[in-house]
N, C-alpha and C positions, 0 to 999 in steps of 0.2 A: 763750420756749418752753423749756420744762425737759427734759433730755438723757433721749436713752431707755436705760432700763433694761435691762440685760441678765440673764438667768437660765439657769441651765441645770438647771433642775427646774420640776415643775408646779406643786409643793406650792408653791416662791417667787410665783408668778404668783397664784396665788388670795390667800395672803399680800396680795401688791399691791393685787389688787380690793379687799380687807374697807379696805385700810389709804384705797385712794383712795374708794370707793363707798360703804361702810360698805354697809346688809345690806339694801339697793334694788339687785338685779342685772338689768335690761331688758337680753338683753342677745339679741345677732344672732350667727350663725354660716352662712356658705354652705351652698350645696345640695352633696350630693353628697359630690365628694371633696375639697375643701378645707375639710370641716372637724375641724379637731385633734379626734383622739377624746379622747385621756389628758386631755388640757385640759379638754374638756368633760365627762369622767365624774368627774374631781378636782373641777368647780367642782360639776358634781352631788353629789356625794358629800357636799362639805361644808354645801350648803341643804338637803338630808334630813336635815344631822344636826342643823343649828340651824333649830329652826323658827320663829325671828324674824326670819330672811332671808326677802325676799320676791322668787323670782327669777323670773324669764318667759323662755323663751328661744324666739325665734321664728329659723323656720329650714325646711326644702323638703329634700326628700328624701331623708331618714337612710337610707342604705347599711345594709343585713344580709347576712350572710352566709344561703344556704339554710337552712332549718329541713324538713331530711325527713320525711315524713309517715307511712309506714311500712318493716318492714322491709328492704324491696327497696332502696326510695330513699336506705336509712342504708347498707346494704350499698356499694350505687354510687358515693354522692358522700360516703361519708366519707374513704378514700383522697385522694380527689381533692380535696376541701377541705381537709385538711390541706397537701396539693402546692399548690393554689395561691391561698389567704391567707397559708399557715405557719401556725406553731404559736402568735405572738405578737401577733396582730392584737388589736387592741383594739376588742372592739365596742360600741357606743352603752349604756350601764346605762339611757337612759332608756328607749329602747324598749325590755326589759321591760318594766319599767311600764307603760307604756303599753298594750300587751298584756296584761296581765293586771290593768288600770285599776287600778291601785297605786300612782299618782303622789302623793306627798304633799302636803297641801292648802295648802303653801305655795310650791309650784312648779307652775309654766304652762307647756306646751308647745304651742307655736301653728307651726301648720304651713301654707304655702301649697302645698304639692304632693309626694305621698304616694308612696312605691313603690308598683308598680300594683297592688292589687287586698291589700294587707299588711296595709289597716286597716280592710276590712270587718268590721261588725260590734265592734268595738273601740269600747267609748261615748266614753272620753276621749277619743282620738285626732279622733273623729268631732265632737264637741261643740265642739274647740276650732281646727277646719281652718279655714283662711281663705281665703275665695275670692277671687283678685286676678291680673290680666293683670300678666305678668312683670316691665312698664316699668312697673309701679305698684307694686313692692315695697318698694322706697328709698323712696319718699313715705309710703308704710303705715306702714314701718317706724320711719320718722323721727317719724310723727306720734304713733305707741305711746311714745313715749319713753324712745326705745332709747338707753344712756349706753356702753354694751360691747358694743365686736366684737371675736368670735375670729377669725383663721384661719390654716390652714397654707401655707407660704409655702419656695421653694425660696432658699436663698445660690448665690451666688457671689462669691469672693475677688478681686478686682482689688489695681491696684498702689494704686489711691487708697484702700481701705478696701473692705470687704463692700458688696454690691448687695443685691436683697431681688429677689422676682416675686412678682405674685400668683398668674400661673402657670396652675390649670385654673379660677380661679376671679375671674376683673376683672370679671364680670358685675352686681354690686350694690356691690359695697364702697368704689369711687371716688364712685359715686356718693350714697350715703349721707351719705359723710365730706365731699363737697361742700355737702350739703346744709344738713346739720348747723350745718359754718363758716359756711355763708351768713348762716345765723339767729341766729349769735351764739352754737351752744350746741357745748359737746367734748364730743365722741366720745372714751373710751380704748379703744383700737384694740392687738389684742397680738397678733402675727406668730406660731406656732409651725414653725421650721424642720424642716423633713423630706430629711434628703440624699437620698434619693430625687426626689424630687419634680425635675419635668424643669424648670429655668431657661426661660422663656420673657421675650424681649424686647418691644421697642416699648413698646406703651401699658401692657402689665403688668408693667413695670420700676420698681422704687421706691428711693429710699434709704432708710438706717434712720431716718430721719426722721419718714418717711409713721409711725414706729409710736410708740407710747407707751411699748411692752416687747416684748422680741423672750425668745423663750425656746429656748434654742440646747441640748436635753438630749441628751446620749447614747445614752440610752435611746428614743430617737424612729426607732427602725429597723423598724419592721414592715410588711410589703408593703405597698404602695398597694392597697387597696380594686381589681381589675378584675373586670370583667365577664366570664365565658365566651363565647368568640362561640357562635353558636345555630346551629343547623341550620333550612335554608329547603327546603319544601317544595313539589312540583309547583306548586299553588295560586300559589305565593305567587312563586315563577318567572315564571308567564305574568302573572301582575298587573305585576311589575315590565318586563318586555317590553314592555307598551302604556304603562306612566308613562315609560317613556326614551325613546321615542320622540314624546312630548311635549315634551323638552328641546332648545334651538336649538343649536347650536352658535355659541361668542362670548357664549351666556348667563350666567347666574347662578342656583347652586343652593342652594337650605336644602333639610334633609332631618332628619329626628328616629334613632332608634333604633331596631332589634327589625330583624326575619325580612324585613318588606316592603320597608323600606329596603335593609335589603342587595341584594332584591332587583333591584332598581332599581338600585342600582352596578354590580353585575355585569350588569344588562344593558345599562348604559353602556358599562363595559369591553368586550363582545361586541360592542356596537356598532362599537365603535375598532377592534378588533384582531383581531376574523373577521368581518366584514361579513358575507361571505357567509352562515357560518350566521347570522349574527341575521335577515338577510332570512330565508333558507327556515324558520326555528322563527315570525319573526313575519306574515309575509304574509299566508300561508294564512287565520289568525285573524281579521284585519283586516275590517272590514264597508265597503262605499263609505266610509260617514258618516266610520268614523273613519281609513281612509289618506288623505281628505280634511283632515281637521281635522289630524293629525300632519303632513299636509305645510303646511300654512298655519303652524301654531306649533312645532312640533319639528322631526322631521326623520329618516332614515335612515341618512344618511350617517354615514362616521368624524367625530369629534370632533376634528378640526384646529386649529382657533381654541383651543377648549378650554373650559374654565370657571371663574368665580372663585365660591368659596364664601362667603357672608354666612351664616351659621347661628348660633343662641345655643348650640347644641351641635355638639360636634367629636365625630365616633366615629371608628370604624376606618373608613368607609366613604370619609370624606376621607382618608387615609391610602394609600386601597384607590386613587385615583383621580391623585392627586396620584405614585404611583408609577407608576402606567400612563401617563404624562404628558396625562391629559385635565384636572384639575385642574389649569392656568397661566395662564389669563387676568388680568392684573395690572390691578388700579385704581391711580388714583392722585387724593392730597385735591388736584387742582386742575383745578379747571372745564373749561376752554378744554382744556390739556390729553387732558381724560379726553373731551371731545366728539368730537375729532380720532382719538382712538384707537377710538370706539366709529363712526365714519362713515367706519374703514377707511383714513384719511387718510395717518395717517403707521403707522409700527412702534413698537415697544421699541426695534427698531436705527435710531437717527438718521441720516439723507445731509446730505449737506449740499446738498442743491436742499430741504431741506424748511423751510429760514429764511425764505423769505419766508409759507408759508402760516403756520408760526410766530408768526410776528411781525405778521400781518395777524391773525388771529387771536385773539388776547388773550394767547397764552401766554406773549412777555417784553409786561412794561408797559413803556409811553411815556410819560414819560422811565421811563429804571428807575432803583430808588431801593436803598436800603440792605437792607433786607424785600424786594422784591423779589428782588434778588441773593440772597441767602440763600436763598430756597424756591428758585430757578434750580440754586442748585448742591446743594441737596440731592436735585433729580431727576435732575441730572447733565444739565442743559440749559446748565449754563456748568460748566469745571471748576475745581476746589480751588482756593482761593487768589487766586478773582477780587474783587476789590474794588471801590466806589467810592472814586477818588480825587478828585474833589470833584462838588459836584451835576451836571455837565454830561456827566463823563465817566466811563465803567468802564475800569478796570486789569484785562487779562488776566495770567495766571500769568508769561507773558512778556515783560509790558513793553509790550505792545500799547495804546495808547489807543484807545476805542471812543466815538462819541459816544452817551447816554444815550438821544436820541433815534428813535436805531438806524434813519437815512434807506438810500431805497437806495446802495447802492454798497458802498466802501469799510469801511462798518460792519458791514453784514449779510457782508460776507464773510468780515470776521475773525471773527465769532460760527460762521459754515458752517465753517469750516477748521479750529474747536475742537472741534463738537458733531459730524464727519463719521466715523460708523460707533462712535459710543459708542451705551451701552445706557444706557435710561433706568433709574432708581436710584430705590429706595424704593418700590416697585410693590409692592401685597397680593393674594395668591392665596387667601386664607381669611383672613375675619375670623369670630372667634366668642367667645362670650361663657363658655362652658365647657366642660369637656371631659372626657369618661369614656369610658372603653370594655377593651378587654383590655390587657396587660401588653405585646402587642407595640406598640401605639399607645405606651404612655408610654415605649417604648426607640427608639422612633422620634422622636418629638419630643425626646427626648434628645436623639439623634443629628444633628439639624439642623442643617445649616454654609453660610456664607457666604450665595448667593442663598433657599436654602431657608430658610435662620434667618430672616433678610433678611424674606421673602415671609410668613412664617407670623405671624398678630396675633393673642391675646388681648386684645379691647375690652368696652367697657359694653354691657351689656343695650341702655341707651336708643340707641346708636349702630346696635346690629342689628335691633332688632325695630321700631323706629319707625322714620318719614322728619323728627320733628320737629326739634327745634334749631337751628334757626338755616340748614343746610347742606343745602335738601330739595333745590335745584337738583341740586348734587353727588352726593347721597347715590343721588337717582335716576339719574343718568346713571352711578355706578358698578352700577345693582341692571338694568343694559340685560338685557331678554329675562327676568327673572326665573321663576322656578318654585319654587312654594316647596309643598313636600309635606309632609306631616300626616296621620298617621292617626290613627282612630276606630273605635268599637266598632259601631255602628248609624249607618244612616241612612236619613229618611224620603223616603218617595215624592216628598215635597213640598222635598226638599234641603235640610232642617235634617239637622244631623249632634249624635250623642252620641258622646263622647270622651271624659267624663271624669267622670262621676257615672249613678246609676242613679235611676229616677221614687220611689223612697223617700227618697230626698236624700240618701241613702248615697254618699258620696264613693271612685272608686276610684283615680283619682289627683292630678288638679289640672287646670287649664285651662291653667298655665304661659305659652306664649310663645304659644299656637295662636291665639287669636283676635287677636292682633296681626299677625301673618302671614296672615291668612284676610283682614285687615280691609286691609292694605297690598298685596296683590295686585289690589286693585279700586284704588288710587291710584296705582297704576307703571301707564303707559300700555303698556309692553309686557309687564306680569306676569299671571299667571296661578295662583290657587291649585288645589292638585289635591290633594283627601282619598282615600284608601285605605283600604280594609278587605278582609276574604275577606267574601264574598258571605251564610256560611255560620257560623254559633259549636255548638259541642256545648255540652248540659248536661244531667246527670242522664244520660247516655246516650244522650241523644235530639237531633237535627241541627235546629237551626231557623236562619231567615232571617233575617241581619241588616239585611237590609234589608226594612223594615215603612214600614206604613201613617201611623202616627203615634206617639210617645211620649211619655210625662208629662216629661219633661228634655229640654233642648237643650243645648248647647255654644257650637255656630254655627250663627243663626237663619238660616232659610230666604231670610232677603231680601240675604245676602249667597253666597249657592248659585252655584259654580262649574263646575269639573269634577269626577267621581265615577269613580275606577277601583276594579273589580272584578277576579276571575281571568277574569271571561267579558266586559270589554271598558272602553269606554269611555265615558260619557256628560256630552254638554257642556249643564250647564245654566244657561248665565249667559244673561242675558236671555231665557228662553224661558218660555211662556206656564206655569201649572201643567199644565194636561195634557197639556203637551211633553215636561217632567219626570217626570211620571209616567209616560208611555209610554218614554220611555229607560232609568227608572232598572229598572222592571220585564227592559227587554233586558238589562241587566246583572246581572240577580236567578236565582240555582238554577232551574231550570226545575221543579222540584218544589213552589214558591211561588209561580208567576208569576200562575195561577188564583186564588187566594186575594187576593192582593195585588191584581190586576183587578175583581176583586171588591166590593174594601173600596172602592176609588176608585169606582165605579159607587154605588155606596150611597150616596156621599157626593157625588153629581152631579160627579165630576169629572174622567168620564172617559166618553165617548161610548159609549152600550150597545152601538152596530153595530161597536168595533173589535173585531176579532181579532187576537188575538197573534201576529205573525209566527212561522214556521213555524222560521225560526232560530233564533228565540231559546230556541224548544222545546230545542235541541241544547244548552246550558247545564249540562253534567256533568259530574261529577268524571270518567269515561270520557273523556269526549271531548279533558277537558284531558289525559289518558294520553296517550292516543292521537296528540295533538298533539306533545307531546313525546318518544314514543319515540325519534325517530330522531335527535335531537340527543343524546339519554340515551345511545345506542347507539354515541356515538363520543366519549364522557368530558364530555359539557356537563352544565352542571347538576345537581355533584353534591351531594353532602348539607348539605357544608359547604364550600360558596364560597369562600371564603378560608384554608381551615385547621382544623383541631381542635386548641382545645386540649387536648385528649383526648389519647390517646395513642393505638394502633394496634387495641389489645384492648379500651380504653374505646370507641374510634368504634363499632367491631364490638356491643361490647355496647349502643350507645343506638338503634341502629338497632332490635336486637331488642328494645328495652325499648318504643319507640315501636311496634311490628308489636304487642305485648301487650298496652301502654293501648289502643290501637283497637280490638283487637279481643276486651276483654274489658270494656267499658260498660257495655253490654248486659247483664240476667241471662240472657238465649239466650243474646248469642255470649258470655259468662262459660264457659256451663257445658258449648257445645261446646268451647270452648279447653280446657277440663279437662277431658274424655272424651278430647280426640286429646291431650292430653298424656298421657296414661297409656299412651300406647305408643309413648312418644317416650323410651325407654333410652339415656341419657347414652352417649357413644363418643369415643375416643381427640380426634375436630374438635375437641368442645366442652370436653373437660375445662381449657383456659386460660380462657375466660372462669368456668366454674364454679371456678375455682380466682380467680382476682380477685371475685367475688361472695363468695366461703367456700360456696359448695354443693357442692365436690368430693366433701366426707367427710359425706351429711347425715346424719345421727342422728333427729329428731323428724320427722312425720309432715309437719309443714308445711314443713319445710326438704326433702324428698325431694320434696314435691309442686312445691315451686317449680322445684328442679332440675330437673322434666322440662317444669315450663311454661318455662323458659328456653331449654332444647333444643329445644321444638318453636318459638319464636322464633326462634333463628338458625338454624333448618334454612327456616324460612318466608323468612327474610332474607338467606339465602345467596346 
């Protein structure tokens, strides 16, 4: 094998491609944030400029920064996107192209999974998206005859030489480069270091071996790529209040990104750590059916035991949780082990009365052998320095002979008198496949030391989102009690769900890891999938039901229909008849569609003409959800932004009012009442700081004086 290459420029690295590849570049790059932009806009740069290269670059969801749409939104977040990309971020040159289908006809951009909703209408983008479940990307990809991968990759300096991680990115790239060797064919695989980039251990730890060329530039300092965290709204509060109370305590969480999710953590966190309010915000709401089904599968209680995270993606929400201390429940990769701790048996903290169920067990083998010992003391069930000293016998640290066959007596108590009040070692509290979210997430995983580092994994896709390989005993007994949440944009009466394309075959984002997770909740005997959406989408101004009758696209086919939370409840549809389904999913539906939706199911023989709609599920309003929530609202719960803004104190102020004015200006009525009561909404000493961050302090032209006063009648509405 030939030593890797070092550079510290991009211009050397593409150099390298023509010199090893010559002008066939198939080449792969991660999703998200590990992939080298300068890398990839330098190897771009140079196939548009020779159109004898023939390059493909398949790859899942290119990062952009905002693209404001008028001048309000350039007013707002231009400030603010300067603050927090900087000045120097490097963004993708291909999408342009793409965007304005300008791609040259010697370069291919194939995409499995799209920023949501970026490549509507977009013909390249759309013509060349690949539909593929997320543990099939490495096989796709390998079969394309992918010969180059990029990606960005954190150092660190040791006494022995540089380390490498993959970092937010182990989800495909081991396994690609496995694949590949298997078959006999190389992969050149080229590392771009980012000091930024948070060092992650365990399985996304590499030497510089794993690369072909490592390109180590100085010039590689521009922000990490984060997310803004978002603001969650009533709606989307009380949805997450019924999915947390789905969760077991001593469970297992996945959970995706956006408003609902957060959701959902914070009303985990609520759970923990004011009981009391989460009972009185959630009871009330509660229907029999579902304080029934939440006590059979979830729960109300604090989150004691805790939970271990399995997700292909890490947000701030694990961050959010793992700091509240509910995020702790540790797995561990061995069997006997991991059953004993899920059946309550033993602890993390070992006694020493716990040797004989130990060792009755499976957890030490009889005789113990060389492997054996090794996995022993890497759990911290023998410690440092135990050895065999010939087949019959184990050497303790001390001197101690142990017989291998570890009878009772005198054996098992020298193993009790070592392992008595030690903490079991090498336990994972979140394994996930990748990771994106705000800037204080990656200062956080920075930060990571000893059990925390220890606890936190970056693994393969195929390890999170399957049970297959080899290890499904395992795999299930760490995913105990699982919950794995997914949200969706629609779904039908008959519990097929849409999530990720529209009935024109318009793709709006990708199917990704969802239907592996939708499909693996039906294989964990104690898992349970739970889809999410609001009840309700605006478009054009006008409010309609996301939850319908039927639609030309599916995601996730009705015959794997689980549970369905809405803001207005819960409905369990795994096993139930269809017009079981349909009567539930209607209780969970706006009550301003419940009549239509009953409707369309009667038409369609599939719903009994004598039922009437429950009289509650009539209650189903945005009102009501107010209503519900005042009194926790009244005493600091639930505020806009859960976790934080990264806003500043005058930006928060201003999105509130920005959000009271998309509402309430949709409409050409409410437009053009917003604009009659703004005309007697005369700018005053309050508002002149936010008019002065916008630039409307001093307006000059008629449409800058006009917005000045629709701003002001926004935060006097939002005061």
């Amino acid at each position: 094998m030939t030593a890797t290459k070092h550079f510290t420029h991009v211009d050397e690295a593409v150099a390298f491609v023509r010199e090893r590849l010559g002008k066939h570049w198939i080449t792969a790059a991660p999703l998200g944030l590990g992939k080298p932009n300068r890398m990839l806009n330098a190897l771009y740069r140079a196939a548009k400029a020779d159109p004898t290269v023939h390059m493909k670059l398949m790859t899942a969801l290119s990062l952009a920064r905002p693209n404001p749409a008028g001048d309000l939104e350039k007013r707002f977040l231009g400030p603010f996107a300067k603050r927090w990309w900087g000045d120097n971020y490097p963004d993708l040159e291909y999408l342009a192209d793409l965007r304005a289908n300008s791609v040259p006809a010697n370069i291919e951009i194939r995409e499995f999974y799209l920023q949501s909703g970026s490549m509507l209408g977009k013909p390249a983008a759309q013509r060349n998206y690949v539909s593929v479940n997320y543990t099939h990307v490495a096989r796709d990809v390998a079969a394309a005859g992918v010969n180059l991968a990029l990606q960005m990759v954190a150092r660190r300096d040791t006494p022995d030489g540089p380390r490498y991680s993959l970092s937010c990115n182990t989800d495909t790239s081991m396994d690609l480069r496995d694949r590949l060797y298997a078959e006999g064919r190389h992969l050149t695989v080229i590392g771009v270091v980012h000091r930024d980039l948070p060092f992650v251990g365990n399985d996304a730890e590499v030497g510089p071996e794993f690369f072909d060329a490592i390109v180590d530039a100085p010039d590689e300092n521009h922000r990490l790529f984060g997310l803004p965290r978002q603001p969650v709204e009533e709606a989307e509060y009380v949805l997450g209040l019924y999915a947390s109370a789905l969760v077991k305590d001593g469970g297992t969480l996945q959970i995706g990104i956006g408003a609902l999710s957060d959701a959902v953590v914070y009303g985990l966190k609520l759970r923990t750590a004011h009981n009391a309010d989460y009972r009185a915000s959630l009871d009330p709401m509660l229907s029999p059916a579902e304080r029934l089904l939440s006590q059979q599968i979830g729960g109300f209680e604090p989150l004691q035991a805790g939970l271990y995270g399995a997700s292909e993606m890490v947000m701030d929400g694990f961050m959010e949780l793992h700091q509240a201390g509910i995020l702790k429940r540790r797995v561990y990769d061995h069997l006997p082990l991991q059953n004993l701790l899920n059946r309550r048996q033993i602890d993390t903290v070992l006694r020493a009365d716990d040797i004989d169920m130990l060792v009755e067990s499976g957890v030490y083998a009889r005789p113990l052998t060389e492997d054996a010992v090794a996995d022993l003391v890497q759990f911290g069930l023998l410690p440092e320095g135990s050895v065999m000293g010939d087949r019959d016998w184990l050497r303790l640290p001390d001197g101690t002979l142990v017989d291998a066959l570890l009878p009772e007596g005198a054996a098992r108590d020298a193993i009790a008198r070592v392992i008595d009040g030690v903490s079991l070692r090498n336990g994972r509290y979140l394994h996930g496949a990748f990771y994106l979210g705000s800037h204080a997430l990656y200062d956080w995983i920075r930060g990571l030391k000893g059990d925390d580092y220890e606890g936190f994994c970056m693994t393969r896709v195929s390890h999170i989102n399957q049970l297959y390989g080899g290890q499904e005993a395992l795999h299930l007994a760490q995913r105990n009690e699982a919950r794995f949440f997914n949200t969706c944009m629609m779904q039908t009466l008959l519990g097929a769900a849409v999530s990720d394309g529209l009935d024109s075959g318009q793709v709006v984002s990708g199917i990704g890891g969802q239907f592996n997770f939708v499909a693996m909740a039906h294989e964990v005997p104690t898992g349970r999938s739970i889809l999410m959406l609001r009840s309700t989408r605006e478009s054009g101004g006008e409010v309609r039901s996301s939850i319908v009758f039927n639609y030309a696209y599916t995601s996730i086919p009705r015959h794997l229909r689980d549970i369905v939370v809405t803001e207005y409840g819960i409905a369990d549809l795994r096993g139930r008849s269809d017009e079981e389904c349909i009567k539930r999913m209607i209780g969970i539906a706006d009550a301003r569609f419940q009549d239509e939706l009953a409707a369309r199911a009667r038409s369609a023989g599939k719903l009994d003409p004598a039922w009437v709609i429950p009289e509650r599920y009539r209650r189903n309003t945005p009102e009501a959800i107010s209503a519900a929530l005042a009194p926790a609202k009244a005493k600091g719960l639930f505020p806009l932004f859960p976790f934080g803004a990264d806003f500043d104190a005058t930006e928060e102020r201003i999105v509130k009012a920005l959000r009271w004015l998309k509402a309430n200006t949709a409409r050409s009525g409410d437009r053009l009442r917003a604009i009659l009561s703004a005309l007697g909404a005369t700018p005053g000493a309050a508002e002149l700081p936010y008019l002065q961050r916008l630039r409307f302090d001093q307006p000059k032209t008629l449409h800058e004086k006009l917005y000045a006063r629709m701003v002001t009648l926004a935060l006097r509405k939002t005061a």
